[in-house]
C-alpha positions as a Markdown table, in Angstrom:
| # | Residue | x | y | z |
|---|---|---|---|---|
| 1 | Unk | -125.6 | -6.3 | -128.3 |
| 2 | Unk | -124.0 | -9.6 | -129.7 |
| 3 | Unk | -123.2 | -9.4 | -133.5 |
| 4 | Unk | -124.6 | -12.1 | -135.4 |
| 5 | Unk | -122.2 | -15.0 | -136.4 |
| 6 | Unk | -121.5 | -13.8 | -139.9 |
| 7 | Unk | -121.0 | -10.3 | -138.7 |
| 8 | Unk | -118.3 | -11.7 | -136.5 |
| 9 | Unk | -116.2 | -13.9 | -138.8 |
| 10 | Unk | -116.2 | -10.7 | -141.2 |
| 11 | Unk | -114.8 | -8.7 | -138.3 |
| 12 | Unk | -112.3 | -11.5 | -137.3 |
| 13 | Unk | -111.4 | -12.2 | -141.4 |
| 14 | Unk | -110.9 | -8.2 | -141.5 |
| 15 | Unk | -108.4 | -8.5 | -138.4 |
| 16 | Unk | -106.9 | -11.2 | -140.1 |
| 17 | Unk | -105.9 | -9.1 | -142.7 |
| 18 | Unk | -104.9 | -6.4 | -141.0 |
| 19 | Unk | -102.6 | -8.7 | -139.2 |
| 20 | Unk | -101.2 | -9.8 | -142.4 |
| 21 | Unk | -100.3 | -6.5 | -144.0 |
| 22 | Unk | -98.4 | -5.6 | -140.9 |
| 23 | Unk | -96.7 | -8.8 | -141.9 |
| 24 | Unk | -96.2 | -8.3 | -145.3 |
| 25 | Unk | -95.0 | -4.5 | -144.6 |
| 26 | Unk | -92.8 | -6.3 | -141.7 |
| 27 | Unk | -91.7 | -8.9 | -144.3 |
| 28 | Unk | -90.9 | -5.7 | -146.9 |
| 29 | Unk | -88.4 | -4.2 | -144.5 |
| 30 | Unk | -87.0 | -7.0 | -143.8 |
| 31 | Unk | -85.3 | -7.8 | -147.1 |
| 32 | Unk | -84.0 | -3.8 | -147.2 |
| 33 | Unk | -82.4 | -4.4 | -143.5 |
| 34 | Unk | -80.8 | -7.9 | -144.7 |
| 35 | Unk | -79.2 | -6.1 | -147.5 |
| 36 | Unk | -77.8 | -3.5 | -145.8 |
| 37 | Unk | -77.2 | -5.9 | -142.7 |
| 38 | Unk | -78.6 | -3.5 | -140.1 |
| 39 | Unk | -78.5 | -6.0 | -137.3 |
| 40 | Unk | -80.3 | -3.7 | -135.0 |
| 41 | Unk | -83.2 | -3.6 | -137.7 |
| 42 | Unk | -83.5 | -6.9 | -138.0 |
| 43 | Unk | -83.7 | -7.7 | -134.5 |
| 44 | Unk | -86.6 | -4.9 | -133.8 |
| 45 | Unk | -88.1 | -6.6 | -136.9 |
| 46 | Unk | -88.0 | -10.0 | -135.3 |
| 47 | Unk | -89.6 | -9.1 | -132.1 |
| 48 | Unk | -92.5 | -7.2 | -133.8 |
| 49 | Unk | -92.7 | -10.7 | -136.2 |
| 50 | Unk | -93.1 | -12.6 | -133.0 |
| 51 | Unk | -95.7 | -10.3 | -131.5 |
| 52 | Unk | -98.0 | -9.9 | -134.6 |
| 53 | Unk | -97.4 | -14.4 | -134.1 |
| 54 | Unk | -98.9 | -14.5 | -130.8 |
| 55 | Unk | -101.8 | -12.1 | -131.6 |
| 56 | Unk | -102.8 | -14.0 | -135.0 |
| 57 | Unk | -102.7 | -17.0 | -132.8 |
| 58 | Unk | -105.3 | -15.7 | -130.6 |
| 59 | Unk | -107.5 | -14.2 | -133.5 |
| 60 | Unk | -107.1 | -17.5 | -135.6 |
| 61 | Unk | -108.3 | -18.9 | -132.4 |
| 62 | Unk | -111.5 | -16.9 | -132.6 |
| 63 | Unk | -112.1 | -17.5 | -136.1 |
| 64 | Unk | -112.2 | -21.1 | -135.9 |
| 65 | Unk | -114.9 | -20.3 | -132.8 |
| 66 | Unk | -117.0 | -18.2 | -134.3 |
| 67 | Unk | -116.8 | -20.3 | -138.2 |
| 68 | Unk | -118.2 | -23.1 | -135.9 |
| 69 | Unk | -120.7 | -21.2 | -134.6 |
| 70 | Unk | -121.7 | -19.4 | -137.9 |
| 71 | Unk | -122.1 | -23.0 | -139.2 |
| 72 | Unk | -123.7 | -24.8 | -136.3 |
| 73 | Unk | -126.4 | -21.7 | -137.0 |
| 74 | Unk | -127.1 | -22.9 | -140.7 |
| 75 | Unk | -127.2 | -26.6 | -140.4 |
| 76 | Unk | -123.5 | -27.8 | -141.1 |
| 77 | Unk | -122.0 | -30.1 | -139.0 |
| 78 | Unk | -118.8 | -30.0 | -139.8 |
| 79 | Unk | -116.2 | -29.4 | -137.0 |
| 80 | Unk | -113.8 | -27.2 | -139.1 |
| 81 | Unk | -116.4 | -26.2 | -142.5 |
| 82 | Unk | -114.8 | -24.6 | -145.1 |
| 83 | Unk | -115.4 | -21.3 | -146.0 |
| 84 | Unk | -117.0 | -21.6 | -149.6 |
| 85 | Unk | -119.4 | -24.2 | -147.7 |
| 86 | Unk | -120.6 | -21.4 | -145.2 |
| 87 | Unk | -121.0 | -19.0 | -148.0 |
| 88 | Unk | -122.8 | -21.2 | -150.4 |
| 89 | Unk | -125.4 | -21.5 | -148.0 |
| 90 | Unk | -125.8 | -18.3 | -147.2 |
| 91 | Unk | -126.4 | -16.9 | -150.1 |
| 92 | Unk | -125.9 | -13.0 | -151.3 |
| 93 | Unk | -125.4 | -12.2 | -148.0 |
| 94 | Unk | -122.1 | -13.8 | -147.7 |
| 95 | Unk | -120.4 | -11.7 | -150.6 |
| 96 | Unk | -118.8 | -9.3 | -148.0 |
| 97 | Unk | -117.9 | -12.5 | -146.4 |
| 98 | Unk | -116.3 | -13.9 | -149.4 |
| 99 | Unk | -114.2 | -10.5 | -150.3 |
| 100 | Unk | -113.0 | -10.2 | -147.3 |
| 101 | Unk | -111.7 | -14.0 | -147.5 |
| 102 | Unk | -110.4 | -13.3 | -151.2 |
| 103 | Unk | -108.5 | -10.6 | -150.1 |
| 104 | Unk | -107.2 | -12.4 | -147.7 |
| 105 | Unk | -105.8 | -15.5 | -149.7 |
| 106 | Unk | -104.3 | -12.9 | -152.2 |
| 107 | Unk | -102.3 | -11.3 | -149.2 |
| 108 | Unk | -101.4 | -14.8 | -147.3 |
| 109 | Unk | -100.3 | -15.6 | -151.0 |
| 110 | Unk | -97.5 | -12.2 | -150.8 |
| 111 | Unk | -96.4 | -13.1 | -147.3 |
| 112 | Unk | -95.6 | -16.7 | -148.3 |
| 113 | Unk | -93.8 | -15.4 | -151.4 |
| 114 | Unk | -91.8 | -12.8 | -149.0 |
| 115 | Unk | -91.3 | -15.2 | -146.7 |
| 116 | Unk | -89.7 | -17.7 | -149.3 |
| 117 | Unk | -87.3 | -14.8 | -150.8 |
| 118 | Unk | -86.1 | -13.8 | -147.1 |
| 119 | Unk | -85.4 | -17.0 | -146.4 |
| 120 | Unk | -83.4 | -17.8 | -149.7 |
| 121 | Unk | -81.3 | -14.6 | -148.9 |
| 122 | Unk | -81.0 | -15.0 | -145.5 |
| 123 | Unk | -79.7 | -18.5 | -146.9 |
| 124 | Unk | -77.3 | -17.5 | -148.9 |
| 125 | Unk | -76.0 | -14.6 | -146.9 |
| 126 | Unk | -75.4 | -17.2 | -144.1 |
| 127 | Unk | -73.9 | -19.5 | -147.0 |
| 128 | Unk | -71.1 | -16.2 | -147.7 |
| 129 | Unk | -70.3 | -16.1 | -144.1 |
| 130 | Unk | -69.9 | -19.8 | -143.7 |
| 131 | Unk | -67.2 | -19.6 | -147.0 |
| 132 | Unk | -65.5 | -16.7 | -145.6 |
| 133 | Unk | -65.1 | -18.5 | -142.6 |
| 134 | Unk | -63.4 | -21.2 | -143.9 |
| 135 | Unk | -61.2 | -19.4 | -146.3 |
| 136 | Unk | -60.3 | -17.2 | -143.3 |
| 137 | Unk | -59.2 | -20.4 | -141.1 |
| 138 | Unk | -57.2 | -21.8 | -144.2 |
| 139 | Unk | -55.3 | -19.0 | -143.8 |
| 140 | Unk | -54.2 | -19.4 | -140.3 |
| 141 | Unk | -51.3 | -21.8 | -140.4 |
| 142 | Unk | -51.3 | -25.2 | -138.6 |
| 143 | Unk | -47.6 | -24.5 | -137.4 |
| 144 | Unk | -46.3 | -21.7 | -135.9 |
| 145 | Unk | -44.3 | -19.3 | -137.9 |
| 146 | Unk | -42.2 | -18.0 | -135.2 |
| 147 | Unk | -40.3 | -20.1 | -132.6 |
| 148 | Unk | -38.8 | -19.2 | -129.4 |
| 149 | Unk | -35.6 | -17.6 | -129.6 |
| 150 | Unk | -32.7 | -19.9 | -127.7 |
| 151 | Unk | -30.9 | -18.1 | -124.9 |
| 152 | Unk | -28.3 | -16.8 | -125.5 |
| 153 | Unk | -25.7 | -15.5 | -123.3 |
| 154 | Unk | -25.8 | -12.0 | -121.9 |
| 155 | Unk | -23.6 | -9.8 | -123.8 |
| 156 | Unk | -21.9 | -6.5 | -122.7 |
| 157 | Unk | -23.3 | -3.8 | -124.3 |
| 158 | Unk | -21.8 | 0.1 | -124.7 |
| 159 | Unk | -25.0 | 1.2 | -122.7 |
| 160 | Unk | -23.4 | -1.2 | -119.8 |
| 161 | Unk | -20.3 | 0.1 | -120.6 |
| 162 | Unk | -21.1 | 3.4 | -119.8 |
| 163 | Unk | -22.9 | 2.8 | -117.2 |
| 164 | Unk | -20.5 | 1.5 | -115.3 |
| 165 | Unk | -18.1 | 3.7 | -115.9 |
| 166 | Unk | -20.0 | 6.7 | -114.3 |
């Protein structure tokens, strides 16, 4: 049986947000492996960043289908309506609709945030290495502080002495 159009943007707004807390919880760990600089965390943390990527691309996909649909089925001929529009018109029905979509601003609102702070100290992290860097090569000299020692002509030592002698 085929859920109705506003059934199905609930559903798809509810997987949105679902996909977002992983984020946000992603997003969370994130900062504690950057200051402990647990490069294996952070690199298991990437790849599950760039998975929970691909599948909000495929369920922002769907959203956009099925807004167009739930819209096409109460009048609006918008090609991308706005959510507020489709709730307006439909009435107390949509108020599931539009907690589901507050709920959903709040959380896209804390990624954003945890994004920005990641990024700043990933930033400045990458800023200390960069300095280090550079006040590590000042300290290699540009000449070489040893230089070949000249020949010199073999000597006789006791050791040869001695050997010889036996």
């Amino acid at each position: 049986m085929k859920t109705s159009p506003l059934e199905g943007l609930t559903t798809v707004l509810q997987a949105e947000e679902t996909l977002y807390a992983q984020l946000r919880d992603l997003l969370q760990e994130e900062q504690g492996l950057m200051a402990t600089l647990d490069a294996e965390g952070l690199e298991r943390i990437a790849r599950s960043k760039e998975e929970l990527a691909d599948e909000s691309r495929l369920v922002e996909e769907t959203r956009l289908a099925v807004t167009r649909e739930l819209a096409m089925t109460l009048g609006i001929e918008d090609e991308q309506p706005r959510l507020s529009t489709l709730c307006e018109r439909i009435g107390r029905e949509g108020d599931a609709l539009r907690e589901v979509h507050t709920r959903l601003v709040v959380l896209i609102g804390a990624v954003r945030e945890l994004m920005d702070v990641n990024r700043a100290f990933a930033g400045e992290a990458l800023s200390q290495v960069r300095g280090t860097l550079q006040l590590l090569g000042g300290l290699v000299p540009s000449q070489a502080l040893y230089e070949a020692v000249p020949e010199r002509e073999p000597r006789v030592s006791v050791g040869q002495l001695v050997r010889r002698s036996v």
